[in-house]
C-alpha positions in Angstrom: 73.6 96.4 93.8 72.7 99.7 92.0 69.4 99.1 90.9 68.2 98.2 94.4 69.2 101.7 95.8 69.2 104.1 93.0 66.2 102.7 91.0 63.6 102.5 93.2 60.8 105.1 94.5 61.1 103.8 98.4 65.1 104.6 98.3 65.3 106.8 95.5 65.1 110.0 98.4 67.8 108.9 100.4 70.0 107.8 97.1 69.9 111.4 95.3 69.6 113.5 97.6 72.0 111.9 100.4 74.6 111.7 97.4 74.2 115.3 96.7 74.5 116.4 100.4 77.5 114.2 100.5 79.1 115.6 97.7 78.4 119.6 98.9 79.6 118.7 102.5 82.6 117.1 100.9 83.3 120.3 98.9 82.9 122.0 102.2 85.4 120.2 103.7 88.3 120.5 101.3 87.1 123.7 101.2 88.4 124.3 104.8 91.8 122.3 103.9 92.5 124.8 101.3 92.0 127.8 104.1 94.2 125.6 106.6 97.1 125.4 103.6 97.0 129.2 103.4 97.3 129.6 107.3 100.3 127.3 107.0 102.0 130.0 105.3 101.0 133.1 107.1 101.8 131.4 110.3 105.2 130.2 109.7 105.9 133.6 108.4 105.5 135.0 111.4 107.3 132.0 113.9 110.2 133.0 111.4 109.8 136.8 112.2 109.2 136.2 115.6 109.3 140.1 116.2 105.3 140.1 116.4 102.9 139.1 119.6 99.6 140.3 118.1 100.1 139.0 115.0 101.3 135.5 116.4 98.0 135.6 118.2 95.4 136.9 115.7 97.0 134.3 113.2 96.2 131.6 116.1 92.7 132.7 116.6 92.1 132.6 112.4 93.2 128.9 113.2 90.6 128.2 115.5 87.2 129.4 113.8 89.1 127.4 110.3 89.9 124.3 113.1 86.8 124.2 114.9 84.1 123.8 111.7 86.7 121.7 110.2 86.0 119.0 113.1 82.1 119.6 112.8 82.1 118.7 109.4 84.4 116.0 109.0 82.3 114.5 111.8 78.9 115.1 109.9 80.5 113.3 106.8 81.6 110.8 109.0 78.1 110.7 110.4 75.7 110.7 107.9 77.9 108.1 105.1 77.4 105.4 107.8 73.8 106.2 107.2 74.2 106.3 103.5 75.8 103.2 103.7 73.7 101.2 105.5 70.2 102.4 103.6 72.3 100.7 100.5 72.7 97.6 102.7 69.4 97.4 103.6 68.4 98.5 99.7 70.5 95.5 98.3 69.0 93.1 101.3 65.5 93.8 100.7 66.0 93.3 97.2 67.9 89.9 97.6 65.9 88.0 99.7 62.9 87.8 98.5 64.4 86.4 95.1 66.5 84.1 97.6 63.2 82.4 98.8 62.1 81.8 95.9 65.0 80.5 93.8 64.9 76.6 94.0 68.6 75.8 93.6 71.4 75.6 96.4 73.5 78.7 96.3 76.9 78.4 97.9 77.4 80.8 100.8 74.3 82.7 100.4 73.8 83.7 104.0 77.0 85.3 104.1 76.7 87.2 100.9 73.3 88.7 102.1 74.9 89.2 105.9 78.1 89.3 105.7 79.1 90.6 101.8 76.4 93.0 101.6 77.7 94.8 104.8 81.1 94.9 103.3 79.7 96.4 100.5 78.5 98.7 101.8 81.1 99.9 103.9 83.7 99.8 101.7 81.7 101.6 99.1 80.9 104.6 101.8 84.8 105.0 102.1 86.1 104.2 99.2 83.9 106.3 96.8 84.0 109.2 99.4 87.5 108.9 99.7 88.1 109.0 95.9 85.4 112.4 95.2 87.3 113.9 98.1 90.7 113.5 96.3 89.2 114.9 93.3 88.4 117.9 94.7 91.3 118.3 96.8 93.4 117.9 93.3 91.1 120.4 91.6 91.6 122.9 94.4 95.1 122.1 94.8 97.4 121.8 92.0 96.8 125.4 91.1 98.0 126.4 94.8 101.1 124.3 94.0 101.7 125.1 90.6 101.8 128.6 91.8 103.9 128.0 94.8 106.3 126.3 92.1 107.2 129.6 91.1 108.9 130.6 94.5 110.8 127.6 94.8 114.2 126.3 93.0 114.1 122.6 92.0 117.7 121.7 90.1 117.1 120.8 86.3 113.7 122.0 86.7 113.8 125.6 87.0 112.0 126.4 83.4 109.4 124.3 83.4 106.5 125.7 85.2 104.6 123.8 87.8 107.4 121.2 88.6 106.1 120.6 91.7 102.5 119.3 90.1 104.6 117.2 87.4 106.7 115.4 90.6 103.6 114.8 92.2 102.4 113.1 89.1 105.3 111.2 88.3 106.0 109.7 91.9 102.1 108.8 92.1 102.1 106.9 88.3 105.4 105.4 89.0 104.2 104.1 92.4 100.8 103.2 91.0 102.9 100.8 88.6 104.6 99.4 91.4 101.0 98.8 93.4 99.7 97.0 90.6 102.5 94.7 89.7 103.1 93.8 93.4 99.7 93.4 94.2 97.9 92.4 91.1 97.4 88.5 92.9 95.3 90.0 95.7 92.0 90.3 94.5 91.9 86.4 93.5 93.2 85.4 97.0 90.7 87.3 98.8 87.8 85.6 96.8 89.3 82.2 97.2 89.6 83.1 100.9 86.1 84.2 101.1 84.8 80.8 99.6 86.8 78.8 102.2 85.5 80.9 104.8 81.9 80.3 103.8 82.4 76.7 103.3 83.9 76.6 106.7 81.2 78.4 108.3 78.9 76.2 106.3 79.8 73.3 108.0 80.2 74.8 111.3 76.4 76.1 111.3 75.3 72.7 110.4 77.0 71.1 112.9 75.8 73.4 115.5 72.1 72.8 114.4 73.1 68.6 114.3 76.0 67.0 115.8 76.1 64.6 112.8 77.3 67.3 110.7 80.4 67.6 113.5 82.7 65.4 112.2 86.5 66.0 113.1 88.3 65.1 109.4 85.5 67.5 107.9 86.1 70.3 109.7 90.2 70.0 109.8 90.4 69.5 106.0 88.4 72.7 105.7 90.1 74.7 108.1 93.4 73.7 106.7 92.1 74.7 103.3 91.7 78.2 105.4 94.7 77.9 106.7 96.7 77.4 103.4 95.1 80.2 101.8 95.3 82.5 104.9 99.5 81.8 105.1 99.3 82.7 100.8 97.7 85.6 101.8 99.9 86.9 104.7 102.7 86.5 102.8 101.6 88.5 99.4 99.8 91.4 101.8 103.4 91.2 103.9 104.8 92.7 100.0 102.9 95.0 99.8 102.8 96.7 103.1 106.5 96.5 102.6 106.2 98.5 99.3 103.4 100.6 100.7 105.0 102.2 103.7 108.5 102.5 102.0 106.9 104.6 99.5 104.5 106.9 102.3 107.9 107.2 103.8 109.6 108.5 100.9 106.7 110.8 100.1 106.8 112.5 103.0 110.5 113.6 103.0 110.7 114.2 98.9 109.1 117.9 98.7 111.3 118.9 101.8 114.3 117.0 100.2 113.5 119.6 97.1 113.0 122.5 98.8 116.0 123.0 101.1 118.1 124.6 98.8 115.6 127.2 98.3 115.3 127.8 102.3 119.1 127.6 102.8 120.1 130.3 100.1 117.0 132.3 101.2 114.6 132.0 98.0 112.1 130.9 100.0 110.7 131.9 103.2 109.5 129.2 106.5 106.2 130.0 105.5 106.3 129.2 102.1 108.2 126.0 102.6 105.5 124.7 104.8 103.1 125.7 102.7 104.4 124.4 99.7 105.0 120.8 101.2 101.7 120.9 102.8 100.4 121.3 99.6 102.5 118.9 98.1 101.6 116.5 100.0 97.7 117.0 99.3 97.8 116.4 95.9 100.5 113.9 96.2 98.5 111.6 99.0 95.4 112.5 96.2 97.0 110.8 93.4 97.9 108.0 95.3 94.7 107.5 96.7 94.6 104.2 94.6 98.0 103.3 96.2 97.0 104.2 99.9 93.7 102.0 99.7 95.0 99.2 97.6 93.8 96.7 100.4 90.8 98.2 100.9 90.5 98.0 97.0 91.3 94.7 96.7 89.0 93.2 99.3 86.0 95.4 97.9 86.6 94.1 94.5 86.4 90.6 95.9 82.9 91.4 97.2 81.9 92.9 94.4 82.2 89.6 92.4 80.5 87.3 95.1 77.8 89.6 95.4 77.6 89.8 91.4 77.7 86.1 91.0 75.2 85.9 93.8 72.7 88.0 91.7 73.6 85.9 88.6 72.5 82.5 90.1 69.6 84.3 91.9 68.1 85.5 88.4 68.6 82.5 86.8 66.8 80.4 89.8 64.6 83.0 90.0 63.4 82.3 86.1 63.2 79.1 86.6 60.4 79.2 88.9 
């Protein structure tokens, strides 16, 4: 899977150097965030104020020439890591087929490993591993914005230690982290077993579309009530954890305005700095729960990831068998 791409002189191009324009148009773009966060506060400032046209103005036109590249390059990463993506696919596809011709023994569900796994692969990896470099660098630019914003706010039982802000962040992210592992810790398992019942189902269904003796009523009910089994196991376990997931998003986004409104009400704290603060907040919150936000996605990418890793294992060994 990494080999194919990263390891080879016909790809090698598109691996390094598309991963390095990714990464610097990434940079770019939390780059812009952190501008936006500071707006937040200038802006706000001045709806509190509200004594000043011009400057209500000039603070909206600042907006536009942050909002406007903002768009252009969030759609050019958007753009060219479909690209990325797909030169993997075809990377890992040319690379598996032409040991899948020659390996002599029956591989379950190859066809849908090469089509079907591959493309998942791919896609998940494109934004999953963006997603992940972007929250690293929207931590690293970040926590020093609201570590220093800590200063102008009053948090009960909290007012000498420096940062709080960061160290809640933290501790709401690791505690929910915990959480997202113990209630989701059966879901890579169930989405393997459900990917094996969908192949074998497909499996039969491709035969009997080729031959009609293949069609056989019992055959196909007893595998598509093997699907359904494991389909109802799987509702029911995802049905947890989107309970668990949006409870804690909700919480999240009300906690840093929960701890802030003493510091608005006695007038510590200006409009400005509020929203600022739990703009910011929220950044490197949603980045340190970036594992908790894309369990899901996680789960159904590590899944992959071990059908397409078995399916390279039996490939080699056929393969030196020949």
């Amino acid at each position: 899977m990494i080999k194919s791409f990263f390891g080879t002189k016909e790809y090698r191009l598109w691996a390094w150097g598309g991963l390095i324009f990714l990464f610097s148009i990434t940079w770019l773009q939390v780059y812009l965030t952190v501008q936006i966060n500071t707006w937040y506060g200038e802006f706000y400032n001045i709806l509190q104020k509200a004594d000043d046209i011009e400057a209500f103005w000039a603070s909206m036109t600042k907006f536009t020439f942050l909002a406007i590249p903002y768009i252009f390059v969030a759609m050019g990463v958007f753009y060219f890591a479909q690209h990325y993506a797909f030169r993997w696919r075809q990377a890992i596809t040319y690379y598996y087929i032409p040991l899948w011709e020659k390996c002599p023994s029956t591989i379950e569900g190859a066809s849908q490993r090469i089509q079907q796994d591959t493309y998942e692969f791919a896609k998940s990896l494109e934004s999953l591993g963006l997603g992940l470099f972007k929250a690293i660098l929207t931590l690293i630019a970040f926590i020093p914005i609201l570590w220093t914003l800590s200063e102008k706010i009053t948090v009960d039982y909290l007012d000498g230690i420096d940062g709080s802000l960061v160290y809640i962040a933290l501790i709401t992210s690791i505690g929910g982290m915990l959480v997202s592992y113990v209630v989701g810790i059966k879901l890579p398992g169930i989405e393997y077993d459900n990917q094996k019942c969908e192949a074998a189902y497909r499996k039969q269904l491709v035969f009997s579309e080729d031959d009609k003796i293949y069609a056989k009523q019992e055959t196909l009910f007893e595998l598509f009530t093997g699907l359904k089994t494991n389909y109802f196991r799987m509702f029911n376990h995802y049905s947890y954890f989107s309970l668990w997931g949006n409870l804690y998003s909700q919480v999240m986004i009300i906690l840093p305005y929960l701890i802030m409104a003493p510091s608005l009400f006695v007038g510590a704290a200006t409009l400005g700095v509020i929203t600022q603060t739990g703009n910011a907040f929220g950044k490197v919150n949603d980045s340190f729960s970036y594992l908790i936000d894309h369990w899901t996605d996680i789960t159904k990418f590590l899944s992959v990831i071990k059908r397409l890793r078995e399916f390279e294992r039996l490939l080699l060994q056929g393969y030196k068998t020949v």
